[in-house]
ZADRENKE-415350 format. One record per residue (C-alpha): residue in three letters; x, y, z; residue number from 1. Coordinates in nm, 3 decimals. Each point is the difference from the previous one (the first is absolute). Layout:
residues N
<atom rest="ALA" xx="X" yy="Y" zz="Z" nr="NUM"/>
...
END
This chain:
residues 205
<atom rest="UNK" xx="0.000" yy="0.000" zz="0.000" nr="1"/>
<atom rest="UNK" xx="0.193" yy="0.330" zz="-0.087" nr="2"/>
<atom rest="UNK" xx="-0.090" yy="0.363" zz="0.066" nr="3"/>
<atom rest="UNK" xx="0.064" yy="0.272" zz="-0.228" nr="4"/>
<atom rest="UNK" xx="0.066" yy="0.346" zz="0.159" nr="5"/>
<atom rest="UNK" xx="-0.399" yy="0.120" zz="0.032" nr="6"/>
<atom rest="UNK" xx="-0.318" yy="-0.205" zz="0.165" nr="7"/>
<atom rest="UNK" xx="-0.278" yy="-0.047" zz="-0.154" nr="8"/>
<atom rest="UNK" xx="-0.317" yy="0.096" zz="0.250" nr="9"/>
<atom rest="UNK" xx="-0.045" yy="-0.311" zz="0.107" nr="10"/>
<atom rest="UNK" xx="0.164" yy="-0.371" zz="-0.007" nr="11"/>
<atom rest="UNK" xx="-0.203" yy="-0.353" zz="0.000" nr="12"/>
<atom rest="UNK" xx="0.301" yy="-0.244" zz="-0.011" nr="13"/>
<atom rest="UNK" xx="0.172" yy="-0.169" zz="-0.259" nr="14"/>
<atom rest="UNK" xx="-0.168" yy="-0.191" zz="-0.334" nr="15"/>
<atom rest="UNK" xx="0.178" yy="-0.266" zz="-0.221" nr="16"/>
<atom rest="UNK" xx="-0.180" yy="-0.173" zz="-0.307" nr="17"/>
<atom rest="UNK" xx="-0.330" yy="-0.162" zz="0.098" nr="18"/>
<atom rest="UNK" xx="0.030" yy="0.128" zz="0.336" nr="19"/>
<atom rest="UNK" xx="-0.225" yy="0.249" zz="0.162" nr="20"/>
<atom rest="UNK" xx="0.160" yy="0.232" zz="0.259" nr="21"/>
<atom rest="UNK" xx="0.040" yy="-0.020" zz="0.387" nr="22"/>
<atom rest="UNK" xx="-0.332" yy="0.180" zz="0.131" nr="23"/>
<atom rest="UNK" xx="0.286" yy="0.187" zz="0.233" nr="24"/>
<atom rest="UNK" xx="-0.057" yy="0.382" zz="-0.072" nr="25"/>
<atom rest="UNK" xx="0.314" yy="0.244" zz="0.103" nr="26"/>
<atom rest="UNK" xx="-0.139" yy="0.352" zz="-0.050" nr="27"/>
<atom rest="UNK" xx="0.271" yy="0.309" zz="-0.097" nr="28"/>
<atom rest="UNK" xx="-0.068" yy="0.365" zz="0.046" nr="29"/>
<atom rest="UNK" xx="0.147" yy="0.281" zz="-0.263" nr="30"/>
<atom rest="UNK" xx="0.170" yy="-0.240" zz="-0.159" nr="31"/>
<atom rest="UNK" xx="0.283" yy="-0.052" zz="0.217" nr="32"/>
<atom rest="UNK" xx="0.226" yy="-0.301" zz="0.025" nr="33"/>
<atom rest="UNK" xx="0.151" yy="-0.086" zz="0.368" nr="34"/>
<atom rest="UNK" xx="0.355" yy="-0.050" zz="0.005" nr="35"/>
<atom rest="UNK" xx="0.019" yy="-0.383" zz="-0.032" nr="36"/>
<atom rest="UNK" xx="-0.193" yy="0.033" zz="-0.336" nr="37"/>
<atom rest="UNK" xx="-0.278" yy="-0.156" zz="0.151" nr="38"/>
<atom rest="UNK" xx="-0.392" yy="0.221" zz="-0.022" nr="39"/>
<atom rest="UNK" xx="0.017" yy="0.230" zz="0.312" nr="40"/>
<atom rest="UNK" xx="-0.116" yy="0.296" zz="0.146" nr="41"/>
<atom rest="UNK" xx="0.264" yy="0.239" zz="0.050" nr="42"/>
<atom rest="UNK" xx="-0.133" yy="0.275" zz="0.283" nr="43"/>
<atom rest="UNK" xx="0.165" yy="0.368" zz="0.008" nr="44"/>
<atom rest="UNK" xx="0.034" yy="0.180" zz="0.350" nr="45"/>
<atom rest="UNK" xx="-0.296" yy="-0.104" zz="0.269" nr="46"/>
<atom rest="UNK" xx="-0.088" yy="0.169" zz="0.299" nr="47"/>
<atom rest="UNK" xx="-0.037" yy="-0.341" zz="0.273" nr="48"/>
<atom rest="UNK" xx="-0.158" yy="0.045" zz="0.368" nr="49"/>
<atom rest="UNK" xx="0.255" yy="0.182" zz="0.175" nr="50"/>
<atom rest="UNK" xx="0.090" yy="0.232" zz="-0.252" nr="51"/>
<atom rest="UNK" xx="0.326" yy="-0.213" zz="-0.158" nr="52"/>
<atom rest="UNK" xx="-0.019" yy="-0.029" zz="-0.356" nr="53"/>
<atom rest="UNK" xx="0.146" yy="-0.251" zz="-0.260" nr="54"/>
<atom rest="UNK" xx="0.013" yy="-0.106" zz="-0.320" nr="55"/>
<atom rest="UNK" xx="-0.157" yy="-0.363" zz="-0.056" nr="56"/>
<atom rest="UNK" xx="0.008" yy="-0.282" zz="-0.212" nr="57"/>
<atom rest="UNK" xx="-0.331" yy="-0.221" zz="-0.020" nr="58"/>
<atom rest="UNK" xx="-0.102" yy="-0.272" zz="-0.268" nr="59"/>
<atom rest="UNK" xx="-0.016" yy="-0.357" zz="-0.108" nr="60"/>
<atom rest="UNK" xx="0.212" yy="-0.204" zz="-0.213" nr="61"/>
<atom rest="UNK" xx="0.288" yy="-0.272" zz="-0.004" nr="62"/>
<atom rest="UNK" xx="-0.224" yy="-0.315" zz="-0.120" nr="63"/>
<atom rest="UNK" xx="0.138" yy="-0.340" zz="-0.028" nr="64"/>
<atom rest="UNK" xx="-0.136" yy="-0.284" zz="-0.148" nr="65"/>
<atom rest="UNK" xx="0.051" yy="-0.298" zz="0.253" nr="66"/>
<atom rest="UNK" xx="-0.194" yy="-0.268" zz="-0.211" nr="67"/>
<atom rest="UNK" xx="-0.259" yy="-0.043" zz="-0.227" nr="68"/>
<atom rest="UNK" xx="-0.169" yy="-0.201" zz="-0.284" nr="69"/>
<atom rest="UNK" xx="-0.299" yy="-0.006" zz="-0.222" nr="70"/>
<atom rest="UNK" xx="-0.199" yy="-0.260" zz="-0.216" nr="71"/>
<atom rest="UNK" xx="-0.239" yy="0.074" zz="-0.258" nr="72"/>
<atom rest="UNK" xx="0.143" yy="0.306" zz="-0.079" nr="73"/>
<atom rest="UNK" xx="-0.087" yy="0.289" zz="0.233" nr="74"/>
<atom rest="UNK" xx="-0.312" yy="-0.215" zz="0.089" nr="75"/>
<atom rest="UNK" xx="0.188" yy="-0.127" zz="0.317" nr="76"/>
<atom rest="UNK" xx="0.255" yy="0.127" zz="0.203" nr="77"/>
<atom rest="UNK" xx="0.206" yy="0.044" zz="0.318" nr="78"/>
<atom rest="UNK" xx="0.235" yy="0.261" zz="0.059" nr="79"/>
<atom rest="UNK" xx="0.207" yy="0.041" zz="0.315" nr="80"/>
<atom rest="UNK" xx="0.146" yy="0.309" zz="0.096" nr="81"/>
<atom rest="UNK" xx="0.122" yy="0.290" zz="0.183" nr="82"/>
<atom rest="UNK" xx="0.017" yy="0.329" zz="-0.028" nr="83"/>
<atom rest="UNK" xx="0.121" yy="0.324" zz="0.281" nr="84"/>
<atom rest="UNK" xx="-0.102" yy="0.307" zz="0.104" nr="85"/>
<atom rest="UNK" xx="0.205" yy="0.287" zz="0.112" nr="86"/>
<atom rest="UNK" xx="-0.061" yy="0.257" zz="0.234" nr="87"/>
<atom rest="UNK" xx="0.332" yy="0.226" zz="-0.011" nr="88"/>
<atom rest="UNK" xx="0.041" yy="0.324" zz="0.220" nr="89"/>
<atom rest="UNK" xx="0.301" yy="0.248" zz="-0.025" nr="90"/>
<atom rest="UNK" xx="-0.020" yy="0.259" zz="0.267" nr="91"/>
<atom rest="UNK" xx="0.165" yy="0.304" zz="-0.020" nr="92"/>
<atom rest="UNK" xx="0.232" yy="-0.027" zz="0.301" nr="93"/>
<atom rest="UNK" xx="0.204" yy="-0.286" zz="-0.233" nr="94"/>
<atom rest="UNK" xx="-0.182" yy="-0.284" zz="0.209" nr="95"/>
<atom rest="UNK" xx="-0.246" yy="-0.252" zz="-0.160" nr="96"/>
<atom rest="UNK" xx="-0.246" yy="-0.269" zz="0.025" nr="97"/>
<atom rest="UNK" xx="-0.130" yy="-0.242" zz="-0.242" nr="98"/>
<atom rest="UNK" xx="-0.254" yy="-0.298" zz="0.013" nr="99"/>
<atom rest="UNK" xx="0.012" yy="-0.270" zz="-0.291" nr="100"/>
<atom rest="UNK" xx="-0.306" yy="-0.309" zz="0.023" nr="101"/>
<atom rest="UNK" xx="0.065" yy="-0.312" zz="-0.209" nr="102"/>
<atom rest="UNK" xx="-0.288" yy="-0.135" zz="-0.091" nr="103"/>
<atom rest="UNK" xx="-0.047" yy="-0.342" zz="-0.112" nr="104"/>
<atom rest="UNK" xx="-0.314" yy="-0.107" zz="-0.242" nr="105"/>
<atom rest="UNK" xx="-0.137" yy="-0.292" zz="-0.108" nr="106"/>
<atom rest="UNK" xx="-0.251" yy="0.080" zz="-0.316" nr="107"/>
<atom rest="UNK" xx="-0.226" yy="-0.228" zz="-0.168" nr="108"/>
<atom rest="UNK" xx="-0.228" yy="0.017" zz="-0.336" nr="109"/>
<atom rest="UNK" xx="-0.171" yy="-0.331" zz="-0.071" nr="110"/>
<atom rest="UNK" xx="-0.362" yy="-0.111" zz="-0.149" nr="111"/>
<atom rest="UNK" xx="-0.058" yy="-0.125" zz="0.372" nr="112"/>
<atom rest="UNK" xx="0.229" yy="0.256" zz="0.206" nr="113"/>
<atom rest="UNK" xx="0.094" yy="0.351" zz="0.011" nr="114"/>
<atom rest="UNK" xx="0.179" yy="0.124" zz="0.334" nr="115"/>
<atom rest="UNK" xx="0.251" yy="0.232" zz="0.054" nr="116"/>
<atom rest="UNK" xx="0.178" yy="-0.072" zz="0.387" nr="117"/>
<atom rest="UNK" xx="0.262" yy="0.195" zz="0.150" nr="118"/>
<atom rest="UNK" xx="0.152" yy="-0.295" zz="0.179" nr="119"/>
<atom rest="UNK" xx="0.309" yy="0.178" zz="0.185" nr="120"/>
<atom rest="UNK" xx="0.109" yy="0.336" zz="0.086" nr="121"/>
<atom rest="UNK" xx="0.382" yy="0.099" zz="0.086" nr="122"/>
<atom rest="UNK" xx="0.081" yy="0.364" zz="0.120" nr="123"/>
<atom rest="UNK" xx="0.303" yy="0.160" zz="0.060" nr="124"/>
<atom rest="UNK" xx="-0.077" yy="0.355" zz="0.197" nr="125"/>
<atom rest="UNK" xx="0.357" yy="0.127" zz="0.074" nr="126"/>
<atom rest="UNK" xx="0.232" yy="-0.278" zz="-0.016" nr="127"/>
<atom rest="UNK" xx="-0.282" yy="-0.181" zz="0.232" nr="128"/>
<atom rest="UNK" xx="-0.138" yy="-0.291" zz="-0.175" nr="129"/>
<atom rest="UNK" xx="-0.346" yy="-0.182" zz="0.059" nr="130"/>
<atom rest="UNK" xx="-0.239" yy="-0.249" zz="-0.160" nr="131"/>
<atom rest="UNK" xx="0.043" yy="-0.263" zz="-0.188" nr="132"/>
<atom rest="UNK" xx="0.132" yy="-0.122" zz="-0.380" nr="133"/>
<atom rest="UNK" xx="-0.112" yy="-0.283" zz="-0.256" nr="134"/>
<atom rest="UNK" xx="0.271" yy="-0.190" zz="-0.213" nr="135"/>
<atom rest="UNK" xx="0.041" yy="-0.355" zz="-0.145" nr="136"/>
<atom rest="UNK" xx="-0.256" yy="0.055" zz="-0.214" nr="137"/>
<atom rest="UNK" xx="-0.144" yy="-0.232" zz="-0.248" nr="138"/>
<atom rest="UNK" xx="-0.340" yy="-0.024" zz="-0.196" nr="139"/>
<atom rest="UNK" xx="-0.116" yy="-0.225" zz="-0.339" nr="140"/>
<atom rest="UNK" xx="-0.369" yy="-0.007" zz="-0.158" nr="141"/>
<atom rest="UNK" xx="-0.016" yy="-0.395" zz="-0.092" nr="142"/>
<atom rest="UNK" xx="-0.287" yy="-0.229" zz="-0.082" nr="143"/>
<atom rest="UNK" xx="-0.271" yy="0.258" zz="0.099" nr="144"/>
<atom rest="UNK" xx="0.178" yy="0.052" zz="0.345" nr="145"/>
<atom rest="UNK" xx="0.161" yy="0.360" zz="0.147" nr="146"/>
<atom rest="UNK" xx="0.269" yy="-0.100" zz="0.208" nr="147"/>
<atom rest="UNK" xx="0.229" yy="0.232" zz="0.200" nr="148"/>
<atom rest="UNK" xx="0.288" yy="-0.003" zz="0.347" nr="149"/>
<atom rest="UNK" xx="0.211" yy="0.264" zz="0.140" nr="150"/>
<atom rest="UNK" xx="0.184" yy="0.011" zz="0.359" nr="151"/>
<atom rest="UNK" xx="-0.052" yy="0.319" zz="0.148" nr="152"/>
<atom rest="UNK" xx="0.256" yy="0.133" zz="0.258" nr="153"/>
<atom rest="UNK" xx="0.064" yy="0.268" zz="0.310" nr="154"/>
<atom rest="UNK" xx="0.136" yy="0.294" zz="-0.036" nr="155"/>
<atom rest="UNK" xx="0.348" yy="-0.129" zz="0.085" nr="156"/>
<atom rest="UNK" xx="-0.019" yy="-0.292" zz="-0.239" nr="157"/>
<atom rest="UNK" xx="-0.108" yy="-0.261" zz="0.223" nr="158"/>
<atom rest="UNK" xx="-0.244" yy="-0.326" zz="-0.166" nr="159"/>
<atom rest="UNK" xx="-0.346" yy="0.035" zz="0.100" nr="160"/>
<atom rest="UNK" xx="-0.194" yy="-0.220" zz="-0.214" nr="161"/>
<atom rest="UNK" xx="-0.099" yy="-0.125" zz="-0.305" nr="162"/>
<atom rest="UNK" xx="-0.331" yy="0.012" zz="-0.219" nr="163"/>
<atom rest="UNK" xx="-0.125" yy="-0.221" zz="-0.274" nr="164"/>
<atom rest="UNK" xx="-0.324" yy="0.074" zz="-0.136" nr="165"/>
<atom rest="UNK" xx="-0.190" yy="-0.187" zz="-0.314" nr="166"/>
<atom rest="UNK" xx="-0.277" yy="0.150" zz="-0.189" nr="167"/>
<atom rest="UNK" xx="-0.220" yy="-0.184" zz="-0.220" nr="168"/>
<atom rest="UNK" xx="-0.080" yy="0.259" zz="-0.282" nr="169"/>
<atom rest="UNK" xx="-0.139" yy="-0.254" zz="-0.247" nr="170"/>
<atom rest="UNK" xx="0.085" yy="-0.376" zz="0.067" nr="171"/>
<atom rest="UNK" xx="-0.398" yy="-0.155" zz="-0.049" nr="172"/>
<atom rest="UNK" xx="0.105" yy="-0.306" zz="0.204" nr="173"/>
<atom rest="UNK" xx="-0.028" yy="0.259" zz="0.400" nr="174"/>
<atom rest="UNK" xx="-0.206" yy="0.263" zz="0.030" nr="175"/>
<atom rest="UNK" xx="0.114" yy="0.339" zz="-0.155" nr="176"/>
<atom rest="UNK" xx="0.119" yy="0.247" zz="0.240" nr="177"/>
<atom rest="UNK" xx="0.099" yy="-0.259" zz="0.270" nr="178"/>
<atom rest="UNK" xx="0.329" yy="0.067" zz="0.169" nr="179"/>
<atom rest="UNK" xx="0.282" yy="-0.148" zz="0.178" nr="180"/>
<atom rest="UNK" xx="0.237" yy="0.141" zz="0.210" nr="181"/>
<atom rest="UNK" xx="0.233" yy="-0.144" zz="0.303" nr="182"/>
<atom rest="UNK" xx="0.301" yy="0.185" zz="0.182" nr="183"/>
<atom rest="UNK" xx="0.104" yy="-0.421" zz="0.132" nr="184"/>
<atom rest="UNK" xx="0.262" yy="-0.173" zz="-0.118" nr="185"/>
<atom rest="UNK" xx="-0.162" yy="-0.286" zz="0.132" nr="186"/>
<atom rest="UNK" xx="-0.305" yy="0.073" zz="-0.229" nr="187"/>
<atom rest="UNK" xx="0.241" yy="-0.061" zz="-0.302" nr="188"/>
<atom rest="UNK" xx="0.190" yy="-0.283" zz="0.150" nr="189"/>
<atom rest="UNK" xx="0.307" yy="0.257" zz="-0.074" nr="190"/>
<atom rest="UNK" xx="0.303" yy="-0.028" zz="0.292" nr="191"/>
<atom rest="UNK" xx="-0.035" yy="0.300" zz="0.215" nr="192"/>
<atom rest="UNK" xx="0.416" yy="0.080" zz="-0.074" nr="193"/>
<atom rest="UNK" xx="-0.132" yy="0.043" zz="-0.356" nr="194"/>
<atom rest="UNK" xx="-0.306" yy="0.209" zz="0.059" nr="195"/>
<atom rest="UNK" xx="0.228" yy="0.335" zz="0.030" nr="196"/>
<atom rest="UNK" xx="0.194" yy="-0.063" zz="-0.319" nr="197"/>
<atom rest="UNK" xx="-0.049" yy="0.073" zz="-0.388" nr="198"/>
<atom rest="UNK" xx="-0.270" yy="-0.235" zz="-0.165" nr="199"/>
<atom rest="UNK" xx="-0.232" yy="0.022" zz="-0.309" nr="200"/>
<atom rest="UNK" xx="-0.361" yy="-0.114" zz="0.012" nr="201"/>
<atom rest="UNK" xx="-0.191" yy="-0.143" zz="-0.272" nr="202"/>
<atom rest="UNK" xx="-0.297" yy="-0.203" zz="-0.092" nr="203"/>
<atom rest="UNK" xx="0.087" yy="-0.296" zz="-0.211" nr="204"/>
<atom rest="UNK" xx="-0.327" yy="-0.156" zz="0.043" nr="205"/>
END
């Protein structure tokens, strides 16, 4: 995704061929870029409670595509990603504060299913981090069924679990919309000192 040197007024995410876009809007103001290239709001001086006032630095941007795939064209699809917003304050005794929120997203178009879950949030407010992260992400469309895992983490990186969740979107033999989701290794008959690693799902039947 590049950025030439002026926004357009608004941003709804990226399209390839046969793909619609993700229904993510990032909104821009007199055409102004911020100064990662990403669609921002770039504030002049502001009067805050107090009397101080700053410059600022607020918008949306920074999306990466964790995992996704589609069948029957754009028909069917899962996309996982994340995208951050920043909240950036200058203040004009040289000192400064800034807030940026990860948030993850799990987004979903199907003839059965269409959902759109933020499934973590991660925040760094001043150095201070909170919240939590996905990663280890996998997802196919196979045989009529959705399928999808991720791990999500603390804010420090520590394992806190892992998800699997199966949608049928179209496989006649269950009933359509019927779901299936564990956080057990157990569940899967999967060792527990392999639940934390890297592993692809799939539907081969």
């Amino acid at each position: 995704m590049t950025w030439d040197t002026t926004c357009p007024s608004g941003f709804s995410g990226g399209v390839s061929s046969d793909c619609e876009a993700i229904n993510r809007s990032f909104p821009t103001t007199s055409g102004n870029c911020g100064y990662w290239g990403h669609p921002s709001v770039v504030g002049g001086a502001i009067v805050v409670p107090g009397g101080a006032s700053h410059s600022s630095i607020i918008g949306t941007g920074d999306i990466h595509i964790k995992g996704m795939a589609n069948a029957d064209g754009k028909n069917n699809r899962i996309i996982i990603y994340q995208y951050t917003e920043y909240a950036i304050y200058h203040n004009l005794d040289g000192s400064s504060s800034s807030t940026t929120t990860t948030k993850f997203v799990i987004d979903i178009k199907s003839s059965a299913v269409t959902a759109q879950e933020i499934v973590a949030v991660y925040t760094v407010h001043d150095g201070t981090s909170s919240g939590n992260s996905i990663s280890r992400v996998s997802c196919q469309i196979n045989a009529g069924l959705m399928s999808y895992t991720y791990c999500k983490y603390t804010s420090t990186g520590a394992f806190i679990s892992r998800k699997i969740k199966a949608i049928n979107i179209s496989n006649s033999s269950y009933p359509i919309g019927a779901t299936y989701e564990t956080e057990s290794a157990s569940d899967m008959e999967i060792p527990t000192g392999y639940w934390p690693k890297m592993m692809a799902i799939g539907v081969t039947k």
